[in-house]
ZADO-145096 format. One record per atom (N, C-alpha, C, O): x, y, z. Coordinates in steps of 0.2 Angstrom, whole numbers, plus 5000, padded with zeros to 4 digits. Example, Ala and Ser with C-alpha at 12.3 -4.5 7.8 and 13.67 -1.06 7.14 Angstrom:
BEGIN
506649725039/506249785039/506649845039/507149835042/506449895035/506849955036/506450005039/506750065040/
***
This chain:
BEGIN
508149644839/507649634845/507949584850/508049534847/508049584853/508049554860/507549504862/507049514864/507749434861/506949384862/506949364870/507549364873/506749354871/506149364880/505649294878/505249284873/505949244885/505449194883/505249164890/505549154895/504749154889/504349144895/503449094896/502949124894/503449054899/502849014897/502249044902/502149054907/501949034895/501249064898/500549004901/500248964898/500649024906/500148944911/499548974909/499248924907/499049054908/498249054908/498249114902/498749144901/497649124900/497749174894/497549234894/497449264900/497449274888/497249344891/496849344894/496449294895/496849404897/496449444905/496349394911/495849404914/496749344913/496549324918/497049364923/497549334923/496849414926/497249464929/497349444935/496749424937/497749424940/497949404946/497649354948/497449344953/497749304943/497649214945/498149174941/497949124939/498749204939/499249144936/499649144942/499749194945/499849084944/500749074948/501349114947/501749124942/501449114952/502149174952/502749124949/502949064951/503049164943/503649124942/504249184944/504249244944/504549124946/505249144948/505649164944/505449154938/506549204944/506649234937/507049144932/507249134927/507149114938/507349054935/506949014929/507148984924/506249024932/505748994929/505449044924/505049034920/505649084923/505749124918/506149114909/506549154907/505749034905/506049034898/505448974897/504848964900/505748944892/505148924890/505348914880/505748924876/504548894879/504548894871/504148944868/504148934862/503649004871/503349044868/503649124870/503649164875/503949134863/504149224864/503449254867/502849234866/503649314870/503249354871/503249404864/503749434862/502549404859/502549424854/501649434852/501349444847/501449434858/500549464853/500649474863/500949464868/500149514861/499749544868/499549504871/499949494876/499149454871/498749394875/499349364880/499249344886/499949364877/500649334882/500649374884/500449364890/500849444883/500949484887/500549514896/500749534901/500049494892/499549524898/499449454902/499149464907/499649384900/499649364907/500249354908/500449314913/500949384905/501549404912/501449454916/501849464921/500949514914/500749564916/500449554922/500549584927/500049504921/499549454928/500149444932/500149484937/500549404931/501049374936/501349404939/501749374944/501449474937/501749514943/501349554945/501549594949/500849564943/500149594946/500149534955/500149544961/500149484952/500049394955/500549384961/500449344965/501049434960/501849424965/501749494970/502149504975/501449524969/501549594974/501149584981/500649554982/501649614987/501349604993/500949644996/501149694999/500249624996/499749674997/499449655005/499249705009/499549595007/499149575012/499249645017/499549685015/499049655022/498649705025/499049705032/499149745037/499149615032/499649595040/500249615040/500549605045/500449635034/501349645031/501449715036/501849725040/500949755034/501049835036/500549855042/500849885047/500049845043/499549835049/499849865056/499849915060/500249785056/500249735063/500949775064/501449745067/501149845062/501849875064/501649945064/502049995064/500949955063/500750035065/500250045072/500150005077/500050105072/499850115079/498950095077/498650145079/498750065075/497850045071/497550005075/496850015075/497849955078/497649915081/498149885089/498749885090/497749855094/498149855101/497949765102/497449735101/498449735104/498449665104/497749625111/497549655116/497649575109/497449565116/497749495118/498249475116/497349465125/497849435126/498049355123/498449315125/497449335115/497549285111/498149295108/498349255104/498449345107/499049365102/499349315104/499449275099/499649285112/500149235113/500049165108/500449125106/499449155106/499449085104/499449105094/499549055090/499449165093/499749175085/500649215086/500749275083/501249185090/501949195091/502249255086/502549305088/501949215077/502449295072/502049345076/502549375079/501449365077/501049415074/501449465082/501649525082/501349415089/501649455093/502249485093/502349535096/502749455089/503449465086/503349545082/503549595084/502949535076/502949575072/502649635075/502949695073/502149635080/501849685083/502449725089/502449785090/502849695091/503149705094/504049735090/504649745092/503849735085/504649755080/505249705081/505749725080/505149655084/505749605085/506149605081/505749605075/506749615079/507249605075/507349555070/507549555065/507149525073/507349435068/506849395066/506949345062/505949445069/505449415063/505349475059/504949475054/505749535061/505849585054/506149585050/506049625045/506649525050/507149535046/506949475041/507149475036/506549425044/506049365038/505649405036/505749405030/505149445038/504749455035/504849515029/504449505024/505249565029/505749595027/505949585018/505849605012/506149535021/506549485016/506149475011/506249485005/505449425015/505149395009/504649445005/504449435000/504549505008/504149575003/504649585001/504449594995/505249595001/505849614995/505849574987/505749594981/505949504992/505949454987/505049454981/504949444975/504849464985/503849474980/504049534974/503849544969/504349574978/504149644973/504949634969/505049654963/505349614971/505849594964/505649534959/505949534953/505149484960/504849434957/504449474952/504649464946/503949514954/503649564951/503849594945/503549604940/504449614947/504949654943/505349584938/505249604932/505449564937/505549514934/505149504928/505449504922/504549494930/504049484926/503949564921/504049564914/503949604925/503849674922/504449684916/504349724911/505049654918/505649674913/505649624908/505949644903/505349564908/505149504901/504849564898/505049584892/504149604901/503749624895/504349684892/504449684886/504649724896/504749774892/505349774888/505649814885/505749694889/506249694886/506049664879/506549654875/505549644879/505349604875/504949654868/504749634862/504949704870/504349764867/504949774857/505549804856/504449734853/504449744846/504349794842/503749784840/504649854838/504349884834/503749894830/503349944829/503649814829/502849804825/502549784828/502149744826/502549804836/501849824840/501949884843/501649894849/502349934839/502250004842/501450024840/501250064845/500950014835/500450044834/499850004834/499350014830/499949934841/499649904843/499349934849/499749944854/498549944850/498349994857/498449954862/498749974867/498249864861/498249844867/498949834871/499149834877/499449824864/500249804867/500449894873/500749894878/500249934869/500650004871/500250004877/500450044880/499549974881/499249984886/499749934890/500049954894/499749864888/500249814892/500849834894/501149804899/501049894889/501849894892/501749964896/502149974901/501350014895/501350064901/501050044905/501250074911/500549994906/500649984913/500949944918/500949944925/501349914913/502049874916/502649934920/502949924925/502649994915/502950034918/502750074924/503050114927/502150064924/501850114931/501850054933/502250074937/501750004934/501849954940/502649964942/502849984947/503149954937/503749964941/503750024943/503950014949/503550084942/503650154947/503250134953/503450134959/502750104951/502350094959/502950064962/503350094962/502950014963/503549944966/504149984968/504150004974/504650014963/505150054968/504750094971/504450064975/504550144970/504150174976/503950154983/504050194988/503650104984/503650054989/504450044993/504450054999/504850014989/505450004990/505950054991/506450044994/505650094988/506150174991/505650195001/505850215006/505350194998/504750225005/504950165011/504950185017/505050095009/505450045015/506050025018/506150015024/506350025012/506950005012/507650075011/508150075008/507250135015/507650215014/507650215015/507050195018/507950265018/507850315026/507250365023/507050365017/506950415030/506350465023/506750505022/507250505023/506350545016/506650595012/507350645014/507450705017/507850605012/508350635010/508850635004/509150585001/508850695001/509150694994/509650634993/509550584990/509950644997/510850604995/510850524998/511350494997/510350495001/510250445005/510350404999/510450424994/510350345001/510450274996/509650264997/509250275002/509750224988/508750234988/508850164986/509050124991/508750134980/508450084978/509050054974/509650074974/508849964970/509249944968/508949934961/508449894961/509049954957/508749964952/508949884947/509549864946/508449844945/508549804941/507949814933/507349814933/508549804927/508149804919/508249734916/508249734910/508449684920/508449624915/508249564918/507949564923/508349534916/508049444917/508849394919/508849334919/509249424920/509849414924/510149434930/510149494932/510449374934/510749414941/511049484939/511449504934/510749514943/511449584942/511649614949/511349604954/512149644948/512649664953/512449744955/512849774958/511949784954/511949844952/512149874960/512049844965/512449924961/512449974966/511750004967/511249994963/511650044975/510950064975/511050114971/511550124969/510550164970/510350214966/510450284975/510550264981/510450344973/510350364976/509450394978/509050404973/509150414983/508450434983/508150484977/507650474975/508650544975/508550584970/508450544963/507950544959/509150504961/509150464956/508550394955/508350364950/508450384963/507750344962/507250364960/506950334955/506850434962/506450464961/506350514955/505750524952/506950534954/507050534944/506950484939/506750494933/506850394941/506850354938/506350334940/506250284936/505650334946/505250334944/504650384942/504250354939/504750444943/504550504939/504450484932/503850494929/505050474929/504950454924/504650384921/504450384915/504650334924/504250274921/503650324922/503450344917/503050344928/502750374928/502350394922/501950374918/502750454921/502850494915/502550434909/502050404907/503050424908/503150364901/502450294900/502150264895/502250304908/501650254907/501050274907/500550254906/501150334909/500650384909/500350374900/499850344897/500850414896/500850424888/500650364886/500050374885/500750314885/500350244884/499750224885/499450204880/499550234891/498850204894/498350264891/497850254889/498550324891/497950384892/497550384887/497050404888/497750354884/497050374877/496650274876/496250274871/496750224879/496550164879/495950174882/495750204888/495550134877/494650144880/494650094886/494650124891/494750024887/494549974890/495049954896/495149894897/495250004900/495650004905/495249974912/494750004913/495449924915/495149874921/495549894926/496149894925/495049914931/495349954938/495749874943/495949884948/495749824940/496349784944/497049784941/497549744943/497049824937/497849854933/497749924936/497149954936/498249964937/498450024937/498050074933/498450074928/497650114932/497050144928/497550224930/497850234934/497250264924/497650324923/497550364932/497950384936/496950374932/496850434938/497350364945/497450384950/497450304943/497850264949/498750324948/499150344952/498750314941/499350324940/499850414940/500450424941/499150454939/499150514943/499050524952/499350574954/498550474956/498850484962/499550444964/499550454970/499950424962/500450404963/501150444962/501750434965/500850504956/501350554955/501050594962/501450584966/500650614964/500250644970/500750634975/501150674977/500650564978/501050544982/501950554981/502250554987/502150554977/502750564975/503050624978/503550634982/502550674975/502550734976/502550744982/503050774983/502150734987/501950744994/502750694998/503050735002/502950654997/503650625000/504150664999/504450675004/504250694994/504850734990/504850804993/505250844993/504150804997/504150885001/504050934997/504250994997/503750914993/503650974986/502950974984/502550954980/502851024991/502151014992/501651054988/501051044988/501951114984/501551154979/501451114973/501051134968/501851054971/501651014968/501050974969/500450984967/501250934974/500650894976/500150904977/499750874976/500150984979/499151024978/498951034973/498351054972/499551024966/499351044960/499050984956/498550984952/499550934957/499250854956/498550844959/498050834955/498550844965/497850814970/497350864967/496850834965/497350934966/496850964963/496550944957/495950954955/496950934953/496950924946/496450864945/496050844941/496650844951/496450744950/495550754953/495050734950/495750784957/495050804962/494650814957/494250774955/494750884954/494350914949/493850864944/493450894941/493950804943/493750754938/492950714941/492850654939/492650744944/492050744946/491950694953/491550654954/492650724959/492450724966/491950734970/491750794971/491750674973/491350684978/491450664985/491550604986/491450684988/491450654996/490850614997/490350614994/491050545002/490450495000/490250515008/490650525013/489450535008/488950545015/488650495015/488250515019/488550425014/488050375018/488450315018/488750285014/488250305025/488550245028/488550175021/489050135020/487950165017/487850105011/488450135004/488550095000/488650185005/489050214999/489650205002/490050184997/490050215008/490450185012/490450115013/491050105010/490250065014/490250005013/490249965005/490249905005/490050005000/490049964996/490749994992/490749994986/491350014996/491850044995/492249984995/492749964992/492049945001/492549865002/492249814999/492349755000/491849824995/491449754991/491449774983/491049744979/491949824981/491849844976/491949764969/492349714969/491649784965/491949704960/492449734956/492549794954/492749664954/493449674950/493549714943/493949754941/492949684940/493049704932/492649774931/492649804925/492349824939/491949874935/492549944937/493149934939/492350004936/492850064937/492250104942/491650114940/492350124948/492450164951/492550214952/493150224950/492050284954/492050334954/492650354961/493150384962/492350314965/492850334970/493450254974/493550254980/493750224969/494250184969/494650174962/494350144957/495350204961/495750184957/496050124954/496350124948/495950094959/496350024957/496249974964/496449984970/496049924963/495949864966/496549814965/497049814962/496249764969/496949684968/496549644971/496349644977/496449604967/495949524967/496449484972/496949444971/496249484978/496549454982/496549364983/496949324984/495849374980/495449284981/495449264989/495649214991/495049314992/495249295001/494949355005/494749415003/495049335010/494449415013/495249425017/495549385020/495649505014/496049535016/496249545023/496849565024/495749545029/495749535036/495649475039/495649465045/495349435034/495449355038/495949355042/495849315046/496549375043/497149345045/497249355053/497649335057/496549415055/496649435062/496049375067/495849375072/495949345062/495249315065/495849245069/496249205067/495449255074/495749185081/495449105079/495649055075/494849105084/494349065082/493949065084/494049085089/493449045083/492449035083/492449035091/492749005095/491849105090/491949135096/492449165100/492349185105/492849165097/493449185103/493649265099/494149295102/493449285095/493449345092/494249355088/494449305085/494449395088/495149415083/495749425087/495549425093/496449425088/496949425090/497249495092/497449505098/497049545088/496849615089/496249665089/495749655086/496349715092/495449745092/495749835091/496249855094/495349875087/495449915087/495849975092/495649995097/496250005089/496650045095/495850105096/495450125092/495950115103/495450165105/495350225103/494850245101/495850245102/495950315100/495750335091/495750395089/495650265088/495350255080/494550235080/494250235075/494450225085/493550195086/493150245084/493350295084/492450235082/492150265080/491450275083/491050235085/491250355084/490750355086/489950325085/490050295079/489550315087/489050325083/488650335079/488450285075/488550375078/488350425073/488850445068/488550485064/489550425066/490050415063/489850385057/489650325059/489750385049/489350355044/489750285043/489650245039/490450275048/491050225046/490850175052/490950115052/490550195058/490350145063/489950065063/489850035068/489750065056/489650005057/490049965049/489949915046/490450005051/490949995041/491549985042/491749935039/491950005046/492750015048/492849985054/493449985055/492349955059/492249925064/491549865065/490949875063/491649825067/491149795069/491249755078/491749735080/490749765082/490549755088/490749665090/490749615086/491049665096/491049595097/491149585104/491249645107/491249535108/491249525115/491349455116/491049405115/491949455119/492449415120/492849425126/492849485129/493249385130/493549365138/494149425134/494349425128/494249445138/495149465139/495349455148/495149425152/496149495146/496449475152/496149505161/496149565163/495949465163/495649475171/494949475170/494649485175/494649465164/493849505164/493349435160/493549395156/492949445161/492449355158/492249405152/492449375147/492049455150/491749475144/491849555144/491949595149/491949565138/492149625136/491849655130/491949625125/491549725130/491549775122/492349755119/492849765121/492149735111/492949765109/492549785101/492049755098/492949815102/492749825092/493449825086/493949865085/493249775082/493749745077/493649785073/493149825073/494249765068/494249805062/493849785057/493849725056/493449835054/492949795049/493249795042/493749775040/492749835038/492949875031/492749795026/492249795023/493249735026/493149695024/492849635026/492849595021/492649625032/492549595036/491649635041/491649695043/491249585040/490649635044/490549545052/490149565057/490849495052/491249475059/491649435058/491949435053/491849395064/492549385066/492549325062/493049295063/492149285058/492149245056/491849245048/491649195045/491949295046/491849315038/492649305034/493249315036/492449265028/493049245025/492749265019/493049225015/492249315016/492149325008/492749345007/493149385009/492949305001/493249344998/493249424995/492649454993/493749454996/493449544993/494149564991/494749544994/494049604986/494749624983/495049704987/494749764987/495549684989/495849754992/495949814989/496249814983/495749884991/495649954988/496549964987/496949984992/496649964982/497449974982/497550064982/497950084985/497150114979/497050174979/496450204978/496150174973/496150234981/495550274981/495650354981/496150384984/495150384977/495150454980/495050484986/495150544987/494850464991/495050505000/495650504999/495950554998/495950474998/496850484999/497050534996/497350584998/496850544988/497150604986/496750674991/496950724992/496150664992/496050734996/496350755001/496450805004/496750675004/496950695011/497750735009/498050775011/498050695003/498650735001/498550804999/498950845001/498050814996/497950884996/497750935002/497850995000/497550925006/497450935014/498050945017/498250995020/498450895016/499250885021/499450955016/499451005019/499550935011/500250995006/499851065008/500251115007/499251075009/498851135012/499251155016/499651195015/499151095023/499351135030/500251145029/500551205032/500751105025/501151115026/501551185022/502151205021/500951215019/501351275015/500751315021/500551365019/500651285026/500351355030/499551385027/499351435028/499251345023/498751385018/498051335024/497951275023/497851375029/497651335037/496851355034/496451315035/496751415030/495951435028/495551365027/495251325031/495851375019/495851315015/495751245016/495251205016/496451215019/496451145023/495951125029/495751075030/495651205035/495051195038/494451175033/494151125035/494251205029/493851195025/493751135022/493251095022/494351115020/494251045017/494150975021/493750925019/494550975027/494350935033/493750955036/493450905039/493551005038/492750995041/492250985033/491650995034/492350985028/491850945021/491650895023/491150875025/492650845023/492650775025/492250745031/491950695030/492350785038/492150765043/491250775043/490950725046/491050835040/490250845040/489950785035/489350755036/490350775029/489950705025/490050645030/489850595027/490250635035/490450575040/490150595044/490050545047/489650655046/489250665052/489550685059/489250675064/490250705059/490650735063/490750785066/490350815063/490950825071/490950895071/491350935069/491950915067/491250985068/491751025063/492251065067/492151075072/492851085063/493451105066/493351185068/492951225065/493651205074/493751275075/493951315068/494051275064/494051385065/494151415061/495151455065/495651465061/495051445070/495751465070/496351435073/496851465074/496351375073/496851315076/497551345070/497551365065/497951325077/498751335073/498751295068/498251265066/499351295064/499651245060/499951185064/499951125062/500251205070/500351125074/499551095075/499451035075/499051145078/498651105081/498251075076/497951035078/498151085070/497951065065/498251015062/497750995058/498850985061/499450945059/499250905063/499050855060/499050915070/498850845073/498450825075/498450785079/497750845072/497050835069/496850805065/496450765066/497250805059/497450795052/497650725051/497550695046/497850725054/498450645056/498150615059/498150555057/497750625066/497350575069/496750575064/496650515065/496350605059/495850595058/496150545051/495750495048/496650555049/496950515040/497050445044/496750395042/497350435049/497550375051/496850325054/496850265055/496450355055/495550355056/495450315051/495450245051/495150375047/495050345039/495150295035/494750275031/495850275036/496450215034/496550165037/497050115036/495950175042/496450115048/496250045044/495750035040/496950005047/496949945043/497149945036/497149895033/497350005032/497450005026/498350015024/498650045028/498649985021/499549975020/499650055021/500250055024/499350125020/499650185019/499950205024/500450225024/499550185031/499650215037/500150195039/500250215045/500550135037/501450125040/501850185038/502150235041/501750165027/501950215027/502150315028/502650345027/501450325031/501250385032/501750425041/501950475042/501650335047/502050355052/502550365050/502650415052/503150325046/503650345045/503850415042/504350445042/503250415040/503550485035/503550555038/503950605037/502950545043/502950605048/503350595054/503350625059/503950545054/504450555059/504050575066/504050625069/503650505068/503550515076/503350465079/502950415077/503650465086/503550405088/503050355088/502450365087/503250285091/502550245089/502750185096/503250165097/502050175100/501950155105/501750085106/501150075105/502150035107/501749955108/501549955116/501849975120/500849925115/500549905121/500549855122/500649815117/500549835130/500249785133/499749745133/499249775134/499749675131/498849645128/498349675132/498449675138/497949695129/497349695134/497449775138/496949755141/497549805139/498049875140/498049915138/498149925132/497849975143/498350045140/498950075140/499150125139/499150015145/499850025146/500350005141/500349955138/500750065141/501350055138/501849985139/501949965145/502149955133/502849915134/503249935132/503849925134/503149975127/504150015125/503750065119/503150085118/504350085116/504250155110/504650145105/505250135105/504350135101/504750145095/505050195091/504850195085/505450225094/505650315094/505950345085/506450325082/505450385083/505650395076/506350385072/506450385065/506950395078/507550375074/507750295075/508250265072/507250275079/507550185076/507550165071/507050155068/508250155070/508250135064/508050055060/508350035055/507250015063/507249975060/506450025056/506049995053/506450065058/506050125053/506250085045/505750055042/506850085043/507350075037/507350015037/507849985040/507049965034/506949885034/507749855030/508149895027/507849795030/508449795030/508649755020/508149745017/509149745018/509149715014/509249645014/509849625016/508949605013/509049545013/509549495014/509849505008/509749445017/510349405017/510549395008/511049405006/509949365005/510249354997/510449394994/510849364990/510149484995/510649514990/511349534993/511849564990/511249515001/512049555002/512549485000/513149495000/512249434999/512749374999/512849384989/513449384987/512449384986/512649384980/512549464975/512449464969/512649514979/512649564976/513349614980/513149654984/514049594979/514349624980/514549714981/515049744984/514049744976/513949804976/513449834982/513549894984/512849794984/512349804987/512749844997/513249825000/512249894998/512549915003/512149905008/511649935007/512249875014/511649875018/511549945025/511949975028/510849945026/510649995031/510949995036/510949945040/511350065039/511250055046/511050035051/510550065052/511249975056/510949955061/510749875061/510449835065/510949855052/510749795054/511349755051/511649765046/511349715055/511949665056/511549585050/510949575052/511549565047/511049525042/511649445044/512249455045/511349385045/511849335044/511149275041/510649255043/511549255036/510849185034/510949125037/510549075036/
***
């Protein structure tokens, strides 16, 4: 057996409140050898992943700046795709989710024989391993171009040492996480006392779902998403059932959220300006929400604030976790919910042409929202881009929706503060789509290959 040693700062179950240890800070005087260590190094890369909402948000089409952006500098940078605040911010989500991974590889290197037929140990180590399939996953979907077989994917790391490795290719990434998947799946499935701020089974089948849907293997993905659905799906119809979707608590399970993340912080704080001056951005128009909309007072909330040339103005912020511009409850972020897998099963509909079906399913959704319902004979384009405005809707403000533009290959528009006027395009083949590798691994990892288009210097 291979000894893995590592100090444990807080004890079992305190799930996303220990300190991130770095992989250097990684030894110590207690082997990892009973569960209770286990689960809070489990914590600690639970502790280390980049969840905040600002990382992905502030680089999709969800929100439009006004003109207080100037006095928050990154955020205008970041909104704007600059290169050199891409390339910090970049950096430091690399480095979170290989921290992460650190953590993840003590546990699994650490895994003893005579805790094969221990339930809590075999729950701690699969879902160590679905957190690593989550995390490359993530890193495949940002740091890769989209789906291409032979493309360079990921950098695959299994120990608690520097390593030199080459990337993997996309195929060979997505074989290795398929299979952690797989492997963490067998583990967890049969443990009674699974907590929806770890990775919980139906988390860990919508992420084969999503897999599935990237891969373009989309008779898969409706077979996943159905499967999953099937397990006592509901569409939620009232506004108090939609909002107690962002206030969900940490320790309970969820009919309709898979997996939370104890943020300790209200996950939208970050757009808030100051007292009375309202937020730095305000809902992109084309995402607002009707009236009569069961999200109109849940996904948005009203406010009235100066913008450029005007004393006061209508705007509507983004709500969800936030009900105004100066709410700082803390609230744990929806890491997976079931609307996503319907909408995955929706998409993999329209894309094998099955247009009956995929109508029907989308005016369900839109009728329990109190919407209007779709025509019965829209193309398959004219439905693809119904489909996509209505998911990116749904999600606004939520991390999917970067990765969702990337994946649909099409362009994305920054505006001018306060504006509907255009400043530039961000044309689906720019290549800063493809985030870059970090100055660290290109300096100390010899093998490491970087993206086209970026020149890295530290």
């Amino acid at each position: 057996m291979k000894k893995i040693f590592l100090f444990i700062a807080i004890g079992f179950l305190t799930a996303c409140s220990l300190d991130i240890n770095s992989q250097d800070e990684i030894s110590g005087d207690n082997i990892i050898n009973t569960p209770i260590k286990a689960m809070g190094v489990l914590s600690q890369a639970y502790k280390s992943l980049p969840v905040s909402s600002e990382k992905f948000t502030l680089l999709t089409e969800d929100l439009h700046p006004n003109y207080q952006v100037v006095y928050k500098k990154e955020y205008q940078l970041i909104y704007n795709w600059d290169q050199r605040e891409l390339t910090k911010n970049t950096a430091s989500i690399w480095e979170d989710y290989y921290n992460a991974l650190i953590n993840l590889n003590a546990i699994l290197l650490s895994n003893d024989n005579a805790n094969k037929d221990n339930e809590d140990w075999q729950y701690i180590k699969g879902n160590a391993l679905l957190l690593k399939a989550y995390i490359y996953f993530d890193l495949l979907q940002l740091y890769s171009d989209r789906y291409t077989p032979n493309a360079l994917g990921i950098i695959p790391t299994n120990s608690l040492s520097l390593e030199t490795n080459k990337r993997l290719t996309q195929t060979e990434t997505l074989t290795e996480i398929n299979n952690l998947l797989e492997e963490g799946l067998s583990l967890i499935k049969d443990y009674p006392n699974e907590k929806n701020y770890f990775i919980t089974k139906k988390g860990a089948l919508h992420i084969q779902a999503q897999v599935a849907l990237f891969m373009r293997d989309f008779s898969k993905a409706e077979k996943l998403a159905k499967d999953l659905l099937n397990d006592n799906f509901k569409l939620i119809n009232t506004e108090t059932t939609y909002a107690n979707l962002w206030n969900n608590q940490v320790a309970s399970i969820s009919s309709n959220v898979y997996w939370i993340y104890d943020l300790q912080e209200n996950p939208n704080h970050y757009l808030y300006y100051q007292q009375n001056a309202g937020d730095y951005f305000y809902i992109n128009e084309t995402f607002s929400f009707e009236e009569k909309d069961i999200r109109h007072n849940v996904s948005q909330y009203l406010f009235k604030f100066k913008a450029s040339g005007i004393d006061i103005i209508d705007r509507q912020l983004l709500g969800k976790y936030k009900t105004t511009s100066e709410d700082k409850t803390q609230k744990p972020i929806v890491m997976a919910r079931n609307t996503e897998t319907y909408f995955i099963l929706i998409e993999s509909l329209i894309e094998q042409n099955k247009n009956v079906e995929a109508i029907q399913l989308l005016n369900d959704f839109l009728s329990n929202l109190n919407q209007d319902m779709l025509a019965p004979n829209l193309s398959q384009s004219e439905l693809k881009a119904i489909f996509r405005l209505q998911k990116q809707k749904e999600f606004i403000g939520e991390k999917i929706n970067f990765f969702d533009l990337k994946r649909w290959n099409i362009d994305l528009v920054r505006y001018i503060p306060d504006s509907n006027n255009k400043a530039t395009t961000i044309k689906s083949t720019d290549f800063r789509w493809t985030w870059p590798l970090p100055a660290s691994e290109m300096r100390y990892n010899p093998n490491a290959t970087q993206n086209e288009g970026w020149t890295i210097v530290d």
